[in-house]
C-alpha positions, -999 to +999 in steps of 0.1 A: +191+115+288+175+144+272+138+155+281+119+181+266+084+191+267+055+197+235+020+208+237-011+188+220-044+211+216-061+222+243-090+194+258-119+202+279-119+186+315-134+153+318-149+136+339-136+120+372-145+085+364-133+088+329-107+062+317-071+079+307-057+056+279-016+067+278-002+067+246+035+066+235+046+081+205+075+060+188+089+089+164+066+121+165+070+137+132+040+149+106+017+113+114+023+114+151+014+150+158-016+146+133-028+111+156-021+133+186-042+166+173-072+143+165-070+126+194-073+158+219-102+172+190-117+139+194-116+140+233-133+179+236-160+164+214-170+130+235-188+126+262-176+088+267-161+069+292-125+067+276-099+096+276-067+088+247-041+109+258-004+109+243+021+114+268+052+107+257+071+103+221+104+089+216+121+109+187+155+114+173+162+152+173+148+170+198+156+204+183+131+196+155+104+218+153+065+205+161+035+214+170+029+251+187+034+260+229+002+266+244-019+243+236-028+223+262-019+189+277+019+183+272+037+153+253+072+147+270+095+141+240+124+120+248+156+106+227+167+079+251+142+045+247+150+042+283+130+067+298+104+065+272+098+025+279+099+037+315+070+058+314+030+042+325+018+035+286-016+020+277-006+015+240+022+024+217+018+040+185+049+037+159+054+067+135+087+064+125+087+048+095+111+024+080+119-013+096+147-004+118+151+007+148+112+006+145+114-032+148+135-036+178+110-010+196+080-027+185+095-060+201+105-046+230+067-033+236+054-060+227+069-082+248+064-061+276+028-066+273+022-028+255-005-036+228+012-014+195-007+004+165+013+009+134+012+021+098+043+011+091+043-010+060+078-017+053+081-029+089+050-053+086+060-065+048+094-073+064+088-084+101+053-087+104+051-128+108+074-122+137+058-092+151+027-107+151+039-144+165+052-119+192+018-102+201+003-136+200+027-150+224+020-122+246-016-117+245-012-082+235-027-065+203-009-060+170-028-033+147-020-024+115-053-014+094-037+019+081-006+005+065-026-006+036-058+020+018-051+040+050-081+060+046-098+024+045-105+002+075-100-031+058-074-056+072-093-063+102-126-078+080-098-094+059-081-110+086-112-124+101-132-135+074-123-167+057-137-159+025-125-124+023-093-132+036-088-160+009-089-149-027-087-161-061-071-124-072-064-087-054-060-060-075-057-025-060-044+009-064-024+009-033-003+042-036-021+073-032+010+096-045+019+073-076-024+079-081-023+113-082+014+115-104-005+090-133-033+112-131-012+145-138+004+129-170-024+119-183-035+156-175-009+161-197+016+176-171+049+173-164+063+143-142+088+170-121+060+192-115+033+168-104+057+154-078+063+186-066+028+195-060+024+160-045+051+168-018+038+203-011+000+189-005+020+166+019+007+135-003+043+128-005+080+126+013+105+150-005+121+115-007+096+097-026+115+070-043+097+043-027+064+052-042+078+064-079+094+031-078+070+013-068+080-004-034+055+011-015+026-002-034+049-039-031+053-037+006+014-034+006+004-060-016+028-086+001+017-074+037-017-088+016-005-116+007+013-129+039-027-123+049-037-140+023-018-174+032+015-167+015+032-157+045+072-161+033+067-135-001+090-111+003+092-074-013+124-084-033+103-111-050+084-090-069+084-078-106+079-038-100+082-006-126+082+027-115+058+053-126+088+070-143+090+047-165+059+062-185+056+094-208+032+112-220+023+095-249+017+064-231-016+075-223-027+087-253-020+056-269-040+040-236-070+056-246-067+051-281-065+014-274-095+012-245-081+020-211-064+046-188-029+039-172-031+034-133-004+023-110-016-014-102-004-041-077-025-072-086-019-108-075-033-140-086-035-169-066-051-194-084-031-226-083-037-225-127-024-192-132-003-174-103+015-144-103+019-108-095+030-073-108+038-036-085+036-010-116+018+007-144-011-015-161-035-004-186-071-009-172-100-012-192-121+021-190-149-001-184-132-015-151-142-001-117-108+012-111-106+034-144-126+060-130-106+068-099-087+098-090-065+118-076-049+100-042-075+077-039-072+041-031-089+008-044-092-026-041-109-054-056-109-085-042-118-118-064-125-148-044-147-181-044-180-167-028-209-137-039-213-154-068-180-148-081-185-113-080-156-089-065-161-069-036-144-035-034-128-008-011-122+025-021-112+060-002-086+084+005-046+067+007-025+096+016-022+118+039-013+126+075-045+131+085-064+104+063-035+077+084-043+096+115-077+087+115-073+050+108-047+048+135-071+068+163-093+041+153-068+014+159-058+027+190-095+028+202-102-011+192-072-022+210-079-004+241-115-017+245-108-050+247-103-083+230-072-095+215-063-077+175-035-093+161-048-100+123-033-130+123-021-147+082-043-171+071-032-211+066-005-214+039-020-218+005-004-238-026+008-211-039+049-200-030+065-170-036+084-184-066+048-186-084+041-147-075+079-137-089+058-127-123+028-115-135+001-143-142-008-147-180-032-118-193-031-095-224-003-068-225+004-032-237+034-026-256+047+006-265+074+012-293+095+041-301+129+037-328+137+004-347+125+014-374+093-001-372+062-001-395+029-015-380+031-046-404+067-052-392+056-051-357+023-076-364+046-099-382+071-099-351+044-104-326+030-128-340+062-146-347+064-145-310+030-160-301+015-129-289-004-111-320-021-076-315-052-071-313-056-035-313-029-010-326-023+031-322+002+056-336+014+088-324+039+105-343+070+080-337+057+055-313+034+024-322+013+007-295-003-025-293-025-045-272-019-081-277-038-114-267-033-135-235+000-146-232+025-157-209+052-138-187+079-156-208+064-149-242+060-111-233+096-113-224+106-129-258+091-105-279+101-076-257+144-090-256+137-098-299+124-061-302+150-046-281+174-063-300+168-041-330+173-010-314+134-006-303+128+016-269+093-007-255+074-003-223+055-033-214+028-034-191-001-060-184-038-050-190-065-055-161-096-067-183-130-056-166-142-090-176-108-111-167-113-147-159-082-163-162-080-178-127-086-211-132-098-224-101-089-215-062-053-222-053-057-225-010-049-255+010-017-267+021-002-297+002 
């Protein structure tokens, strides 16, 4: 076993009959040393009754290099789980990204009774109807608020509330660094360069395939769903596009046509018109969302009560120290009591074979090659049941917006243009004024 010692930031003394809440560190990279900074800034700065101090971090490589010497109380650092697990811990924090060995750690804390505080979204998209059967089983807390809008203390209200937590239709911006790539090309920038500024404001992973791709924002959205009452989607049963798919042009031709590109994950649960989509939509410059920038997050959440209208969440959604924040908060909640497990709600009708496709709406189509003109491309639309109803060119590329239409008919038109030698991005359009859910779709059959 190999033990080595860190410093966190210096705290002032506190008093005698304050409370020391312990907490473990399951990985102790960029998140974990950013929970454990605020957490020793938070504690020179109360006068409460509650002390949160890390003690102990299970990590990997103990060679990498962290926070400064000198600073303070010290967090032992440890690469065997033995001697971590070992240790007197109030709470467990996991920062190590990724669903295993995270999950088997998780477990093993939770059914020893440690209540656990993650933002771990691929493990909670993946395992989190077992995790959380676990903490139920063993009356400990499962918390999980910044592995969705992490700048946005949300899940718990969802979780609780029976309206909130069963909607008609989500629709959010769920990736901060996808946010603030969209935003640079439509700056006009370069895709290379914007994710390269992204990585060096630390919005971003040098490895950020998972958000370019998309599965970052799909882990969220079915981590919302399982919330929502469709507790056996998985990631893999979603229709995603990455952000690379797009070019320059594309937003042009989005303004031209009414909207601004943003990286959307939307789901419908009306039992009339399911579905879902993880990728580029345009959104009508009118919506709430079009305004947004940057890394922020938002959500808008559709459901049955406020008179129909949506209530939103907005903020900050990347960052070490916007998930930092969120988790001290976590960790906080848990430790004064009272079980947190955010439990899913009741299944709904829907399945995850109903949310393996975008739910009927209008769509954006661009077009490059095939020779083209804009009376060819009307004619083949509507052919294909899907006429335009607004059109755009720049230089070689046409671009339409079309009428409501189906998944399948999209697809038709999109394989038949294809087919020609036609280069076409297709995305859906998020209408401010969208009403196409046709009714609520919970309650088990």
């Amino acid at each position: 076993m190999s033990v080595i010692e860190v410093e966190t930031p210096a705290e002032t003394a506190v008093a005698a009959t304050s409370a020391i809440v312990r907490i473990g560190f399951l990985g102790y990279g960029r998140v974990g040393q950013a929970v454990a900074e605020l957490a020793a800034s938070t504690a020179r700065r109360s006068s409460g009754d509650t002390e949160l101090r890390p003690v102990a971090a299970l990590v990997r490589d103990l060679a990498k290099p962290r926070l400064a010497s000198g600073l303070g109380t010290p967090v032992q650092l440890t690469a065997g789980s033995s001697a971590f697990f070992e240790r007197d811990l109030d709470v467990v924090v996991e920062a190590m990204g990724g669903v295993h060995p995270a999950y088997e750690y998780v477990r093993h804390a939770l059914e020893a009774g440690i209540p656990v505080v993650t933002a771990n979204k691929s493990l909670m998209a993946e395992k989190g109807k077992e995790l959380r059967a676990i903490a139920q089983r063993a009356g400990v807390s499962l918390a999980y608020e910044a592995a969705v809008l992490a700048g946005v203390p949300f899940i718990g209200a969802w979780a609780r509330r029976p309206l909130m937590g069963s909607p008609l239709r989500i629709t959010g911006i769920l990736n901060g660094t996808s946010h603030f790539l969209t935003c640079a090309l439509e700056r006009g920038g370069s895709f290379d360069n914007a994710l390269a500024e992204a990585i060096d404001r630390g919005y971003a992973e040098p490895d950020s395939a998972a958000d370019v791709s998309g599965r970052d924002a799909a882990e969220k959205l079915t981590i919302l769903a399982h919330l929502s009452g469709c507790g056996d989607l998985k990631v893999s049963d979603l229709t995603t596009l990455g952000v690379d798919a797009l070019t320059p042009v594309d937003f042009r031709a989005a303004r031209a046509l009414g909207g601004v590109i943003k990286p959307v994950a939307t789901a419908s649960f009306a039992t009339q018109n399911p579905g879902a989509w993880v990728g580029p939509a345009l959104v009508d410059a009118s919506h709430a969302a079009a305004s947004s920038r940057g890394v922020h997050n938002f959500l808008e959440v559709h459901h049955s009560g406020f008179d129909g209208a949506p209530v939103t969440f907005a903020g900050p959604g990347a960052g070490p120290a916007v998930t930092a924040a969120t988790i001290l908060d976590d960790v906080s909640e848990v430790v004064s009591g009272g079980l947190n497990v955010f439990a899913s709600k009741p299944c709904t009708a829907i399945g995850p074979g109903d949310l393996q496709t975008p739910a009927a709406g209008s769509w954006f189509l661009r077009i490059r090659g095939g020779s083209l003109t804009f009376a060819d491309l009307a004619e083949h639309l509507a052919i294909h049941r899907l006429p335009a109803v607004r059109a755009a060119r720049f230089e070689d590329v046409l671009a339409v917006r079309t009428v409501r239409g189906t998944w399948q008919t999209l697809q038709a038109a999109v394989d038949a243009l294809k087919a020609i030698g036609a280069d076409v991005v297709a995305i859906p359009v998020i209408e401010s004024d969208d009403s196409n859910d046709g009714g609520a779709g919970h309650g088990c059959n």
